[in-house]
C-alpha positions, 0 to 999 in steps of 0.5 A: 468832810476831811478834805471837803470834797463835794460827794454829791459830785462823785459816784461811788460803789464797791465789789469784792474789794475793789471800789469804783470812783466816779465823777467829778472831783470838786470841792464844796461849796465855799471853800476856794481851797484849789485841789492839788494833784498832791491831794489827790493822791492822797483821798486815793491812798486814804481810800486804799487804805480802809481794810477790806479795800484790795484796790481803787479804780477812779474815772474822774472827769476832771482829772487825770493820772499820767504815769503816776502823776495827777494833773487837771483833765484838758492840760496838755503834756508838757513833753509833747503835744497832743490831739485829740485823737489819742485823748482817753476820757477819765483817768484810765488807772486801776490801783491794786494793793500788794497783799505781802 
């Protein structure tokens, strides 16, 4: 509800510590609020955050993380263009949180 993300579009699970994101990352209905790729990161770190959380994979359908930066899926790199056959589906990032 913080950031009004509908849930229902997102599959969540948790295994030893690591917890698996999947889905569709939109908001609810109502709010026109366009979700950011500051935003993102942010429900991200929030979730890595929560005690007993080692670390958070996301596959998002909507979204990707490209050298650390989120931005929406199907837009293309502003560095060079792409094809699609290097093209990967989700977000392909694992995020692991450093025990020190």
């Amino acid at each position: 509800v913080k950031h009004w993300i509908d849930l229902g579009r997102l599959s969540m699970r948790s295994a030893a510590g690591r917890v698996y994101v999947r889905g569709t990352l939109e908001r609810i209905y109502g709010n026109t609020e366009k979700i950011t790729p500051t935003l993102v990161d942010t429900i991200f770190t929030e979730i890595k955050r929560v005690k007993g959380v080692k670390g958070v994979t996301p596959d998002l359908d909507n979204w990707t993380n490209e050298a650390g930066a989120w931005k929406p899926a199907g837009q293309p790199d502003s560095k060079k263009k792409r094809d699609d056959s290097d093209r990967t589906s989700g977000t392909g990032g694992t995020y692991d949180i450093d025990d020190s």
